[in-house]
CHARMM-style PDB file with segment names, atoms N, HN, CA, C and O in Angstrom:
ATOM      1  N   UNK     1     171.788  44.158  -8.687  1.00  0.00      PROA
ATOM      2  CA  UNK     1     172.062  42.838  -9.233  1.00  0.00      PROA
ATOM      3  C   UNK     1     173.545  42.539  -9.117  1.00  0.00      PROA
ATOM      4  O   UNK     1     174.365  43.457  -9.071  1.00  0.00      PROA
ATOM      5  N   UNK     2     173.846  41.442  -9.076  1.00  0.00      PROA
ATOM      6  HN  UNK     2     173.180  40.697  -9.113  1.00  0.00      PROA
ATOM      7  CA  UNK     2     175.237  40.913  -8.909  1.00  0.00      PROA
ATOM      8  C   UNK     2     175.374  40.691 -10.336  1.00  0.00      PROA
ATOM      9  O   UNK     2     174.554  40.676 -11.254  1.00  0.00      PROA
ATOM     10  N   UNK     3     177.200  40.448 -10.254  1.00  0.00      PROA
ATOM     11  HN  UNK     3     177.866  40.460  -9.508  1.00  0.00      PROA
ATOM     12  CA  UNK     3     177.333  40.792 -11.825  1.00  0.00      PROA
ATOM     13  C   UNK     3     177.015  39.367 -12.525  1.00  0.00      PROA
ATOM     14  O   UNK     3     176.711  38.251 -12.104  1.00  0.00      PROA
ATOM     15  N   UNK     4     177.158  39.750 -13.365  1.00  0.00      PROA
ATOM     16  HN  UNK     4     177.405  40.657 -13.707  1.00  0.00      PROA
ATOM     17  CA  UNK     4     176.732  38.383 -14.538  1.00  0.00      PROA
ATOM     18  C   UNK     4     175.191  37.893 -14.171  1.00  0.00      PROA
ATOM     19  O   UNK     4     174.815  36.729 -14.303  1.00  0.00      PROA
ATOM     20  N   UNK     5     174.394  38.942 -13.706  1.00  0.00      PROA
ATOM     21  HN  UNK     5     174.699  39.888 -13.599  1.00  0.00      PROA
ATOM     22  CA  UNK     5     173.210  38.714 -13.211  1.00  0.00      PROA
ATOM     23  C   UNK     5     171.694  39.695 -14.055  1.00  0.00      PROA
ATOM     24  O   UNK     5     171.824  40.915 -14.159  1.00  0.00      PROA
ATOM     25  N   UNK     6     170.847  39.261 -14.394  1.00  0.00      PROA
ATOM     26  HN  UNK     6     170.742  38.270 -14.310  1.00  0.00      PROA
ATOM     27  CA  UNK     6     169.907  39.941 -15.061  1.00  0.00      PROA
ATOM     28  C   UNK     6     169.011  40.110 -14.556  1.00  0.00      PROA
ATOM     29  O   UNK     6     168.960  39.408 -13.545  1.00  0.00      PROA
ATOM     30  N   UNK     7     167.646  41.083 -14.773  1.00  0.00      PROA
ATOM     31  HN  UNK     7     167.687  41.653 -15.594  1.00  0.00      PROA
ATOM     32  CA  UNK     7     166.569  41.016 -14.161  1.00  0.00      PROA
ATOM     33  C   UNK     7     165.353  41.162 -15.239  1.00  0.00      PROA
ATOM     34  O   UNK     7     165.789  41.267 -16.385  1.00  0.00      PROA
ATOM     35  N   UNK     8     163.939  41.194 -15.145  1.00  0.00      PROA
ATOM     36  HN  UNK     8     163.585  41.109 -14.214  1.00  0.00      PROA
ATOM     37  CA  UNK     8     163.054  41.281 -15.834  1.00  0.00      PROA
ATOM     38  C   UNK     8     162.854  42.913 -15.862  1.00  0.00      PROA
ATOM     39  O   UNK     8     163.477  43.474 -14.961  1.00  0.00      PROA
ATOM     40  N   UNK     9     162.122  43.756 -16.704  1.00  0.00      PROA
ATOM     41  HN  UNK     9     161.616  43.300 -17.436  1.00  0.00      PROA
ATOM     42  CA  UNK     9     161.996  44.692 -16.729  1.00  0.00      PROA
ATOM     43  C   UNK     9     161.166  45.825 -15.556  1.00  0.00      PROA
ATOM     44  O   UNK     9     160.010  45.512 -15.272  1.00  0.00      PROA
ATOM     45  N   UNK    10     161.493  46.547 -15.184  1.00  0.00      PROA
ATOM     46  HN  UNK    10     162.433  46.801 -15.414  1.00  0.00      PROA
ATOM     47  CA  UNK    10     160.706  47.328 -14.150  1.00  0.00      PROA
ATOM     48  C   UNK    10     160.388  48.580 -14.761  1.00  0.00      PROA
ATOM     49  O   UNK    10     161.059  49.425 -15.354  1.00  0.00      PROA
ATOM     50  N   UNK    11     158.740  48.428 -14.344  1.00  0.00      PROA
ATOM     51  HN  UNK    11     158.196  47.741 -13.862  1.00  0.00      PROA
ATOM     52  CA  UNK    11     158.051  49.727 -14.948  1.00  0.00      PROA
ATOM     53  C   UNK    11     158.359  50.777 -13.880  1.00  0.00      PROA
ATOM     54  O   UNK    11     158.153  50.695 -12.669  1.00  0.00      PROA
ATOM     55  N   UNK    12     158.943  51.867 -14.639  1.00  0.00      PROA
ATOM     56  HN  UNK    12     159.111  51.934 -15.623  1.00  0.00      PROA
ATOM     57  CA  UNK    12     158.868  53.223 -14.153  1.00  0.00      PROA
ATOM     58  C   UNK    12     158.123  54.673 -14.733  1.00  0.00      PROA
ATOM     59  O   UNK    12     158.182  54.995 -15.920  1.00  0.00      PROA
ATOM     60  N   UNK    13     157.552  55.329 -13.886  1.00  0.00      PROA
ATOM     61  HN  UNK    13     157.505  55.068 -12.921  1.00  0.00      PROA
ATOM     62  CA  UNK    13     157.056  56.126 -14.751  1.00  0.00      PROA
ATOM     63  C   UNK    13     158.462  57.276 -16.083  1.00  0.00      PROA
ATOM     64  O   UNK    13     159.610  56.832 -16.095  1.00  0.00      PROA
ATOM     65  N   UNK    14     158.310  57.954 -16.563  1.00  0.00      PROA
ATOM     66  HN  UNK    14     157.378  58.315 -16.553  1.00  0.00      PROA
ATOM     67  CA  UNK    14     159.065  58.725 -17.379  1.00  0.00      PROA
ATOM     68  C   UNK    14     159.697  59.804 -16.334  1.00  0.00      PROA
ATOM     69  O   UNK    14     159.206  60.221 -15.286  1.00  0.00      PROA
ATOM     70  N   UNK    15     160.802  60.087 -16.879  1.00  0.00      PROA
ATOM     71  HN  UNK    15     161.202  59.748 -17.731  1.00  0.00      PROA
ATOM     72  CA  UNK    15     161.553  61.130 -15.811  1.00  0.00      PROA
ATOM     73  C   UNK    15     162.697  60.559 -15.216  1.00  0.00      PROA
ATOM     74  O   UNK    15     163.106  59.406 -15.081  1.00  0.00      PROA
ATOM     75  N   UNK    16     163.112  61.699 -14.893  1.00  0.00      PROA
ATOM     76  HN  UNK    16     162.780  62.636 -15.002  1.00  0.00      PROA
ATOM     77  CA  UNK    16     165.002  61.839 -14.494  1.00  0.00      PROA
ATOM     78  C   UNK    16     164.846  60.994 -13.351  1.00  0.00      PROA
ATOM     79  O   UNK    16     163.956  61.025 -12.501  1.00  0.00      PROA
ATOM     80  N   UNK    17     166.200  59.955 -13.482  1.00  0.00      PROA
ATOM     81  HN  UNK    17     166.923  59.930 -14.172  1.00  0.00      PROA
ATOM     82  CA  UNK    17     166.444  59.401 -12.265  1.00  0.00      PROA
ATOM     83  C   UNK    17     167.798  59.248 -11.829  1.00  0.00      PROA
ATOM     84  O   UNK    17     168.556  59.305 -12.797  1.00  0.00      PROA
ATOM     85  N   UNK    18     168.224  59.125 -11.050  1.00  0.00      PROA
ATOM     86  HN  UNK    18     167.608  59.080 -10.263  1.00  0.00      PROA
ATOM     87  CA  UNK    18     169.550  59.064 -10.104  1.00  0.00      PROA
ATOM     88  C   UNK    18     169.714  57.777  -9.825  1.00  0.00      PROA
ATOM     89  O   UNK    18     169.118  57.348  -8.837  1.00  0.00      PROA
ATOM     90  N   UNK    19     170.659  56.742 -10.719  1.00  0.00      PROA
ATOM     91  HN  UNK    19     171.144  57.091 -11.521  1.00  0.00      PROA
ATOM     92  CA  UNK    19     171.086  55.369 -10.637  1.00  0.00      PROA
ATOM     93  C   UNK    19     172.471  55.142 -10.102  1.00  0.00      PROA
ATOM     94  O   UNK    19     173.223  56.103 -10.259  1.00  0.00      PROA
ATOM     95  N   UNK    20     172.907  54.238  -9.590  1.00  0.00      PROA
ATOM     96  HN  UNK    20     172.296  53.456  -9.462  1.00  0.00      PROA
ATOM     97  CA  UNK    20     174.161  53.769  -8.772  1.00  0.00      PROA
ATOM     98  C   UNK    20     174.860  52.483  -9.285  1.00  0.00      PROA
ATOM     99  O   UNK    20     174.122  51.498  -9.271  1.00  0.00      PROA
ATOM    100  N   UNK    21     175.893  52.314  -9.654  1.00  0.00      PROA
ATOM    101  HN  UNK    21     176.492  53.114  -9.665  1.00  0.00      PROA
ATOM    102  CA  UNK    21     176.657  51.310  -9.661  1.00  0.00      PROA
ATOM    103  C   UNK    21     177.670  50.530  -8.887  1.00  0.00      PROA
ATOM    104  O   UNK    21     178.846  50.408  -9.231  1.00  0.00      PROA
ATOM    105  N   UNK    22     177.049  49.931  -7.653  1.00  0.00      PROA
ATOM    106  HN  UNK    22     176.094  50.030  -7.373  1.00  0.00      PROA
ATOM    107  CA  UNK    22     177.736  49.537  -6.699  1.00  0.00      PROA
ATOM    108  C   UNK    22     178.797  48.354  -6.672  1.00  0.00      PROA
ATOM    109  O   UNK    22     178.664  47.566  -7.608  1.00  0.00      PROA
ATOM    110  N   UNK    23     179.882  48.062  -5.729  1.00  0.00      PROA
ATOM    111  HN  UNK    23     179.990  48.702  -4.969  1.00  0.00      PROA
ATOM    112  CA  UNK    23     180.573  47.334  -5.556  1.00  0.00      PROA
ATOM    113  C   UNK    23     179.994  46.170  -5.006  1.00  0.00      PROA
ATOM    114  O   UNK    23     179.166  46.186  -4.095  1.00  0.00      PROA
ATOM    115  N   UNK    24     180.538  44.922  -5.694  1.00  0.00      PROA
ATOM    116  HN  UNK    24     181.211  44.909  -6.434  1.00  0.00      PROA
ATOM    117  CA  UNK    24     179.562  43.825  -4.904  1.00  0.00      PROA
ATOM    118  C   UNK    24     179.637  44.023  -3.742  1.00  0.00      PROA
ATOM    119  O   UNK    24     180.445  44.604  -3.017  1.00  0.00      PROA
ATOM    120  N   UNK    25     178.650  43.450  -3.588  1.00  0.00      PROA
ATOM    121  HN  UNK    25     177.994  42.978  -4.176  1.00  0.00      PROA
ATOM    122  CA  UNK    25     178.711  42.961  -1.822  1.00  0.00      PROA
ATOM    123  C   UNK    25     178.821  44.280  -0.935  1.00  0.00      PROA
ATOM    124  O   UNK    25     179.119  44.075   0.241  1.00  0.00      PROA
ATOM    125  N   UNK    26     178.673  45.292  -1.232  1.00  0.00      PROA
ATOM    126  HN  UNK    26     178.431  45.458  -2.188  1.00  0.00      PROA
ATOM    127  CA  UNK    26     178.583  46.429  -0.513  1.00  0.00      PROA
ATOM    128  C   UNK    26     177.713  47.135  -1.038  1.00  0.00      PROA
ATOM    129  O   UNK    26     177.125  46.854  -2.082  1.00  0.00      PROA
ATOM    130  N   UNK    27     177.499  48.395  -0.176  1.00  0.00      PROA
ATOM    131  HN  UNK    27     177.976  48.623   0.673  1.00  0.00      PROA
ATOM    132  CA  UNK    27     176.700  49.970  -0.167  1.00  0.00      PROA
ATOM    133  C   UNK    27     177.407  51.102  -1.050  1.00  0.00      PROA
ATOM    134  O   UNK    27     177.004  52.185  -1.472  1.00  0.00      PROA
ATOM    135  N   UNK    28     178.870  50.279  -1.181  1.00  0.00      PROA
ATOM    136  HN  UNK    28     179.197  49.399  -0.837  1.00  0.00      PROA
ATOM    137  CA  UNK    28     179.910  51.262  -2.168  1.00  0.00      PROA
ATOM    138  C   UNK    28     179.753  51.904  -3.412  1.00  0.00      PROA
ATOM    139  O   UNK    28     180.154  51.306  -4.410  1.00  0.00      PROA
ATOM    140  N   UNK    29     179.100  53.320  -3.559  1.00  0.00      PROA
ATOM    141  HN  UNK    29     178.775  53.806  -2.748  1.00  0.00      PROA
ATOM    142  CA  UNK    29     178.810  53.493  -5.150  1.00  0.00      PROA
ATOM    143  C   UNK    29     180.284  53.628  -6.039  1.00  0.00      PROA
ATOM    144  O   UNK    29     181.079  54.547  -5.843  1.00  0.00      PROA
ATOM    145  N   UNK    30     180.440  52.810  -6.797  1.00  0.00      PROA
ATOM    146  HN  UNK    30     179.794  52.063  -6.956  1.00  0.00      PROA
ATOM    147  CA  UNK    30     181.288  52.741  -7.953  1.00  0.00      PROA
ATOM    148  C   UNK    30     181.322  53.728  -8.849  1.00  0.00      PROA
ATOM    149  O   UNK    30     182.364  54.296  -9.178  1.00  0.00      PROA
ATOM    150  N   UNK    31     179.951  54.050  -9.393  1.00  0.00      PROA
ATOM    151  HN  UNK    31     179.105  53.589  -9.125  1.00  0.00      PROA
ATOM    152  CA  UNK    31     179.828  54.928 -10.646  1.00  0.00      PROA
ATOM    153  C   UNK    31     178.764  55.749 -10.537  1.00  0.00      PROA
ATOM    154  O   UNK    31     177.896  55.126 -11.149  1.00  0.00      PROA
ATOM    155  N   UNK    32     178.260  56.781 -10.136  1.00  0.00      PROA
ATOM    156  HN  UNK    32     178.965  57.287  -9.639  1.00  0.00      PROA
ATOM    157  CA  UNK    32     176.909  57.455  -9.635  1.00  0.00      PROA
ATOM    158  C   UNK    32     176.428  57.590 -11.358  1.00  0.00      PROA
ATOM    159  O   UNK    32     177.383  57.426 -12.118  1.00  0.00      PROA
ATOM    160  N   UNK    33     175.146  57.854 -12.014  1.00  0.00      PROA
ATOM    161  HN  UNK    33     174.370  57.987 -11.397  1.00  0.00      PROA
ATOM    162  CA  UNK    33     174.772  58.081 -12.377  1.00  0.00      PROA
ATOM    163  C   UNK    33     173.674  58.451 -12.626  1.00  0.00      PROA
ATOM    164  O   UNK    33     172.706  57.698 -12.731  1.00  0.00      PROA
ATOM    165  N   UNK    34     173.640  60.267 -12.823  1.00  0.00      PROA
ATOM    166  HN  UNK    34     174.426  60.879 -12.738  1.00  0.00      PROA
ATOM    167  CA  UNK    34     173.075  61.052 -12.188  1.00  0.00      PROA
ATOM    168  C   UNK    34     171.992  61.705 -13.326  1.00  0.00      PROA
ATOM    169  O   UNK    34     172.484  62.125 -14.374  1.00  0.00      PROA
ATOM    170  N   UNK    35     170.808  61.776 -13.168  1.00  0.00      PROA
ATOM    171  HN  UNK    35     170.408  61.435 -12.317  1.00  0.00      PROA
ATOM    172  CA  UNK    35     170.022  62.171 -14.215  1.00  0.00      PROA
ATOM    173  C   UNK    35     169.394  61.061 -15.249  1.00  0.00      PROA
ATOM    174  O   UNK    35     168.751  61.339 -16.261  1.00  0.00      PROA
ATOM    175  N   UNK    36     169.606  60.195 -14.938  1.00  0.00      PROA
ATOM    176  HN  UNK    36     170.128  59.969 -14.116  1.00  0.00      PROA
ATOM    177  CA  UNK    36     169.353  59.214 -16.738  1.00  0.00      PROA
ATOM    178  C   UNK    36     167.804  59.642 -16.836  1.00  0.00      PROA
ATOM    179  O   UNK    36     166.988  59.734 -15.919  1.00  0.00      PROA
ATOM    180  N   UNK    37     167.625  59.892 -18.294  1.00  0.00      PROA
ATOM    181  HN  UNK    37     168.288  59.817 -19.039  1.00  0.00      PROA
ATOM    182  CA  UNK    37     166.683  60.609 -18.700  1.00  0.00      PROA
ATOM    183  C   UNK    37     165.969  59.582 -19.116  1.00  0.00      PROA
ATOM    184  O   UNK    37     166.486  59.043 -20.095  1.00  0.00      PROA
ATOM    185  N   UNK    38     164.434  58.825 -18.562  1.00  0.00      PROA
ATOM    186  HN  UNK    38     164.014  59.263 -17.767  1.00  0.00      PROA
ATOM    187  CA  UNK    38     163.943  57.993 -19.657  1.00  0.00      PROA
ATOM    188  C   UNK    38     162.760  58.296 -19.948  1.00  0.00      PROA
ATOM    189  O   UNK    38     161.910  58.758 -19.186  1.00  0.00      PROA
ATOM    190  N   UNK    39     162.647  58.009 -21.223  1.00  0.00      PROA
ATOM    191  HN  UNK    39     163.337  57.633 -21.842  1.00  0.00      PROA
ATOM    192  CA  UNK    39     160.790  58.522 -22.248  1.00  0.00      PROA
ATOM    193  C   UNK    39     160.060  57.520 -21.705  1.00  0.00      PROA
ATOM    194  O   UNK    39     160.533  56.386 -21.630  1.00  0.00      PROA
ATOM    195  N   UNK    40     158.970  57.781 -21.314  1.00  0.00      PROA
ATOM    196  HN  UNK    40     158.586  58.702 -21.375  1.00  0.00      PROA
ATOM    197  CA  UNK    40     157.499  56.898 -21.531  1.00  0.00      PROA
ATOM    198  C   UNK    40     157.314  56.409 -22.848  1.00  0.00      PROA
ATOM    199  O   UNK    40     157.466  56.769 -24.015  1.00  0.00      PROA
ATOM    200  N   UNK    41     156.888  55.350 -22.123  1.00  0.00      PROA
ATOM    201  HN  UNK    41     156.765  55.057 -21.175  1.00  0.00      PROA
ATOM    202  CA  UNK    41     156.715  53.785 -23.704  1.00  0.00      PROA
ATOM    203  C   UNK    41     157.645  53.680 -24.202  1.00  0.00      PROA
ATOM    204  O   UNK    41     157.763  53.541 -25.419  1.00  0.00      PROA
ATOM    205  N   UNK    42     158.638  53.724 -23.319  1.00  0.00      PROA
ATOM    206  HN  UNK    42     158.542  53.837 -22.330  1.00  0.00      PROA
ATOM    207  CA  UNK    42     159.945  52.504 -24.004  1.00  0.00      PROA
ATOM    208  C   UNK    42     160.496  51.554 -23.027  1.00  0.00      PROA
ATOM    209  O   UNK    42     160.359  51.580 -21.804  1.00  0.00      PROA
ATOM    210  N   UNK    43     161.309  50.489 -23.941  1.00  0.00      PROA
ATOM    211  HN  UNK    43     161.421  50.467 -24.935  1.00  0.00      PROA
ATOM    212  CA  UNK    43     162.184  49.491 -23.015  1.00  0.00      PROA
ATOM    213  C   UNK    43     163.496  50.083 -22.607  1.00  0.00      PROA
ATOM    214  O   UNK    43     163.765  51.115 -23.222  1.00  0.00      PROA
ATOM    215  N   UNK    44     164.208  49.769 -21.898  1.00  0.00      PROA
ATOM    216  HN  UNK    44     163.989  48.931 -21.398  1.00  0.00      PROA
ATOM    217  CA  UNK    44     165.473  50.140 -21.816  1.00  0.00      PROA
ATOM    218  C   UNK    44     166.419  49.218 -21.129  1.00  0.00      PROA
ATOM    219  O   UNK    44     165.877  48.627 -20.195  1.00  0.00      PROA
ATOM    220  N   UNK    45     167.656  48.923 -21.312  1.00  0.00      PROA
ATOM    221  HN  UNK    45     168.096  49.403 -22.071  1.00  0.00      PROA
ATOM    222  CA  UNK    45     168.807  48.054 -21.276  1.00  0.00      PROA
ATOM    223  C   UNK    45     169.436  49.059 -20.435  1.00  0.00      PROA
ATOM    224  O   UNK    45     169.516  50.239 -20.778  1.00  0.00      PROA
ATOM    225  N   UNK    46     169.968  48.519 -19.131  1.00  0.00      PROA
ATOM    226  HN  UNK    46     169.904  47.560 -18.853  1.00  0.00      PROA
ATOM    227  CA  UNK    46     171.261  49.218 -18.553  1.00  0.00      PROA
ATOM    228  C   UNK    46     172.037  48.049 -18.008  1.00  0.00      PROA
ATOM    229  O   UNK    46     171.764  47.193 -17.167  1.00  0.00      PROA
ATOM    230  N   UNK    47     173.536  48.388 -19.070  1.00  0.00      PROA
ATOM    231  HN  UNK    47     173.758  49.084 -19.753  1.00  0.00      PROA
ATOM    232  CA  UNK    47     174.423  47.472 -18.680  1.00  0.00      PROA
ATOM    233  C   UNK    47     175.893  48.287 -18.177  1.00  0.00      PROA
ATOM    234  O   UNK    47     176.139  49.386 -18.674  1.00  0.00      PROA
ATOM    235  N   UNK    48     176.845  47.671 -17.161  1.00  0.00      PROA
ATOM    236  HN  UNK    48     176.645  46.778 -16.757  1.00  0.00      PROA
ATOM    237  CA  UNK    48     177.617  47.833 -16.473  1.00  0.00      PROA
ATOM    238  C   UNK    48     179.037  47.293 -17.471  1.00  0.00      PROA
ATOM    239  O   UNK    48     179.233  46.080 -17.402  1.00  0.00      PROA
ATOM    240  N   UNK    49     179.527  47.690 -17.921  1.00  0.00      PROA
ATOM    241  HN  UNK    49     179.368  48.675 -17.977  1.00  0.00      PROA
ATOM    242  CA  UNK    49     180.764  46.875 -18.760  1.00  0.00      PROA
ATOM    243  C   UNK    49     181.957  47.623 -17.902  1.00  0.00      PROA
ATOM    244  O   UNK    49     181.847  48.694 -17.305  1.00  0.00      PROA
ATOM    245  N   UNK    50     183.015  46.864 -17.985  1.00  0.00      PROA
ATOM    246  HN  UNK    50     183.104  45.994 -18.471  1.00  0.00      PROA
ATOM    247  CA  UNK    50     184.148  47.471 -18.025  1.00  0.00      PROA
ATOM    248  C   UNK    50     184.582  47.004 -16.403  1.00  0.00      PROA
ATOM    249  O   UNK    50     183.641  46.479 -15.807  1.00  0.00      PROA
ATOM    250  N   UNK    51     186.018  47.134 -15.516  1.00  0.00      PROA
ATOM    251  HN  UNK    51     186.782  47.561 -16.000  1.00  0.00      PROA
ATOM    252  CA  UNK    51     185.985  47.240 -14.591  1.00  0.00      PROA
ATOM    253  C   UNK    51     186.332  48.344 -13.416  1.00  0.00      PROA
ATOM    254  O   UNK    51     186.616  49.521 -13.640  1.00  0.00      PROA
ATOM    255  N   UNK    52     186.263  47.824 -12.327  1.00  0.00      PROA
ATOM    256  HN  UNK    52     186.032  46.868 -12.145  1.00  0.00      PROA
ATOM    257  CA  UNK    52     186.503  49.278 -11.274  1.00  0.00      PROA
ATOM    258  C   UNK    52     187.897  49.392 -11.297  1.00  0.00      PROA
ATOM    259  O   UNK    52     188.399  50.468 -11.623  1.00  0.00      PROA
ATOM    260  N   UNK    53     188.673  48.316 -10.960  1.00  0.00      PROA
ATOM    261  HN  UNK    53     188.264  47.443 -10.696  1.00  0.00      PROA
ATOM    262  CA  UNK    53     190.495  48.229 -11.083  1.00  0.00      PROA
ATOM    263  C   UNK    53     191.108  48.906 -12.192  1.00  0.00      PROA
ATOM    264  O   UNK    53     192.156  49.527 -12.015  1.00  0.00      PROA
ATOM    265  N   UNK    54     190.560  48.847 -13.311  1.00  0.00      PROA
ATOM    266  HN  UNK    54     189.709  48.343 -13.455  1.00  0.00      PROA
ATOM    267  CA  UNK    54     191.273  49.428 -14.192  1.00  0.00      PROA
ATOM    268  C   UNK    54     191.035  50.839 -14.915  1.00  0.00      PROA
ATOM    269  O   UNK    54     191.764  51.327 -15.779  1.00  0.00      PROA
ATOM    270  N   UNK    55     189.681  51.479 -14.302  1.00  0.00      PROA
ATOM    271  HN  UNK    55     189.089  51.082 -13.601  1.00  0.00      PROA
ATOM    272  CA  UNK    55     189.356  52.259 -14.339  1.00  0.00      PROA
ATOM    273  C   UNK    55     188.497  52.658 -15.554  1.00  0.00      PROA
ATOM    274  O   UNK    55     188.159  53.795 -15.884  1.00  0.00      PROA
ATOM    275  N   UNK    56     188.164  51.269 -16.259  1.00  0.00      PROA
ATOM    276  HN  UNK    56     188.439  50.346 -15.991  1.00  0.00      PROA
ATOM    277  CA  UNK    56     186.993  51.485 -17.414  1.00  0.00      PROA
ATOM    278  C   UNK    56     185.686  50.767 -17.261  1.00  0.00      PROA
ATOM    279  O   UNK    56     185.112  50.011 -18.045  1.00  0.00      PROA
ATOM    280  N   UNK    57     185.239  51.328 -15.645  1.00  0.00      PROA
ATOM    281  HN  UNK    57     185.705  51.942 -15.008  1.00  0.00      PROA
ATOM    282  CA  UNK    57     183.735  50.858 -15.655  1.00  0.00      PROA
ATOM    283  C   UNK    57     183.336  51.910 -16.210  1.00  0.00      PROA
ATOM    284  O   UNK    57     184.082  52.887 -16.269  1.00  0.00      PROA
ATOM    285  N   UNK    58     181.977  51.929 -16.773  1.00  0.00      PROA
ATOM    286  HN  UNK    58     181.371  51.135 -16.725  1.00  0.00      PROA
ATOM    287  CA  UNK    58     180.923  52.356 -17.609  1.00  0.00      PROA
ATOM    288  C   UNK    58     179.491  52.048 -17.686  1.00  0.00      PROA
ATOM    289  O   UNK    58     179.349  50.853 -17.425  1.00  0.00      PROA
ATOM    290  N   UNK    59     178.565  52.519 -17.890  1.00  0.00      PROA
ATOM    291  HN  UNK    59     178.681  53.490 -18.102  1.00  0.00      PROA
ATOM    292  CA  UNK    59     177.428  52.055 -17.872  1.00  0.00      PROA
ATOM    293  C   UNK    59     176.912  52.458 -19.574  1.00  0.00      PROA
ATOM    294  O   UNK    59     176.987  53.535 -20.166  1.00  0.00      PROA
ATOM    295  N   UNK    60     176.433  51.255 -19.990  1.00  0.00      PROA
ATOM    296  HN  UNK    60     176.372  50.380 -19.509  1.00  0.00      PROA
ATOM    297  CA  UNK    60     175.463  51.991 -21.352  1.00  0.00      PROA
ATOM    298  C   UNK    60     173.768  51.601 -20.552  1.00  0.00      PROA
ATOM    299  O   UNK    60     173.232  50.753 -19.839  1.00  0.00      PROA
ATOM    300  N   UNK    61     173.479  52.861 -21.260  1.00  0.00      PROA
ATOM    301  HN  UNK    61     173.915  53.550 -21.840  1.00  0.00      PROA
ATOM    302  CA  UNK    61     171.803  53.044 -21.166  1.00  0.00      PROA
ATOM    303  C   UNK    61     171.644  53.206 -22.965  1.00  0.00      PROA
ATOM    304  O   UNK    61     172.040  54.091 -23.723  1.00  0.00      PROA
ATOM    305  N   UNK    62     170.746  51.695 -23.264  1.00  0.00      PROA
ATOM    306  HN  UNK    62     170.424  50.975 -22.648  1.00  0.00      PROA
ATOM    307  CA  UNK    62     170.553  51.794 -24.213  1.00  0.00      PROA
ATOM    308  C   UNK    62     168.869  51.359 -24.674  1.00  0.00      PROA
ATOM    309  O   UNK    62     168.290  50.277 -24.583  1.00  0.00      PROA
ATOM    310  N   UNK    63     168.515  52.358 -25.063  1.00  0.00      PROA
ATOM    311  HN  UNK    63     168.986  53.237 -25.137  1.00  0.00      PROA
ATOM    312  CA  UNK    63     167.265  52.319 -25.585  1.00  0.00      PROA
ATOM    313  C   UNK    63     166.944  51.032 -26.702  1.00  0.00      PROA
ATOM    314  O   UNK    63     167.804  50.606 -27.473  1.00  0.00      PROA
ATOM    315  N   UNK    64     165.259  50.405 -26.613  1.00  0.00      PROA
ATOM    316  HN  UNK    64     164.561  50.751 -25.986  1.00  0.00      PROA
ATOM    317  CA  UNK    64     165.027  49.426 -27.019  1.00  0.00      PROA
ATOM    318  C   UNK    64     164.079  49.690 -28.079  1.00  0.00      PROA
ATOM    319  O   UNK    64     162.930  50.068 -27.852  1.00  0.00      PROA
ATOM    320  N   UNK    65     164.804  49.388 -29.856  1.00  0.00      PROA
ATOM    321  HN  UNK    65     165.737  49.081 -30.040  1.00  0.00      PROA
ATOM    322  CA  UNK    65     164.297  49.525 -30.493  1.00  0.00      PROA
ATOM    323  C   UNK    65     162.651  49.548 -30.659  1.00  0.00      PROA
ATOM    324  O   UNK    65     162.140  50.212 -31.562  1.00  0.00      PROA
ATOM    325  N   UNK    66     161.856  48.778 -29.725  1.00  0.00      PROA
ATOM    326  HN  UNK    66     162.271  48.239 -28.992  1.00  0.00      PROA
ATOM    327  CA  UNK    66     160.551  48.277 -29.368  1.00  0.00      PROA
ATOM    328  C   UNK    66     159.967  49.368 -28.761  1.00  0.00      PROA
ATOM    329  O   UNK    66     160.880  49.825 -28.073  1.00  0.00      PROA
ATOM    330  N   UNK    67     158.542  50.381 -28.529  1.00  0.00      PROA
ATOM    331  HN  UNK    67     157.801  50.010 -29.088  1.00  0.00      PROA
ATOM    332  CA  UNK    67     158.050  50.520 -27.699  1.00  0.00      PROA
ATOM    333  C   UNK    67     157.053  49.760 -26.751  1.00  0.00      PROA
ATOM    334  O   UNK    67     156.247  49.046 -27.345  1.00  0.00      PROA
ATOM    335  N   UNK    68     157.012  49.773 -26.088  1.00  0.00      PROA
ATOM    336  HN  UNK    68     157.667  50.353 -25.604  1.00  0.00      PROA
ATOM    337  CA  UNK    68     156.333  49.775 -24.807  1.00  0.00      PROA
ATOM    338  C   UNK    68     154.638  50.237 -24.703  1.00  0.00      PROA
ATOM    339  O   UNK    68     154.641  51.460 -24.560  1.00  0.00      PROA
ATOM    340  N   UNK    69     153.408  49.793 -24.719  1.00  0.00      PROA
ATOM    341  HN  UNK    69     153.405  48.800 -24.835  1.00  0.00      PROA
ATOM    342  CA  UNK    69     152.253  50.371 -24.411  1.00  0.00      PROA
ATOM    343  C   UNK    69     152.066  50.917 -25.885  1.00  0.00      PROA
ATOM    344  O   UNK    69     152.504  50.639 -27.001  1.00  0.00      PROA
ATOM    345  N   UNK    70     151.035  52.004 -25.223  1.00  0.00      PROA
ATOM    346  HN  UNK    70     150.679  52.229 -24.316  1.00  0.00      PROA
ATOM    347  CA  UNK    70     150.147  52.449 -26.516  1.00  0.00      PROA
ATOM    348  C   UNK    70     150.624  53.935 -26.452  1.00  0.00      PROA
ATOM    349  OT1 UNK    70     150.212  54.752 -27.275  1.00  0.00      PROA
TER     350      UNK     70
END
């Protein structure tokens, strides 16, 4: 997603995944993030704050008070 940009939720199954935080407009990973751990039957928020220039990009992975399914 481009920044200031959102998406609807995507079902994944549970389990470790290997996410990327790229530079617009390129293939450039910014911020690798490696492992994010997510539970079955939940929502989850991943947001990008901070910038690359100044050296406080960041990602929060933040879990959604709500579950998901049964």
């Amino acid at each position: 997603l481009t920044f200031g940009s959102a998406s609807d939720y995507l079902e994944v199954p549970a389990g470790s995944y290997d996410l990327e935080v790229r530079v617009a407009g390129t293939t450039d990973v910014a911020l690798p993030l490696p492992g994010v751990a997510l539970e079955g039957n939940m929502l989850y928020d991943v947001i990008a704050v901070g910038t690359l220039a100044d050296g406080t990009l960041n990602v929060l992975v933040i879990p959604s008070m709500t579950s998901h399914g049964a």
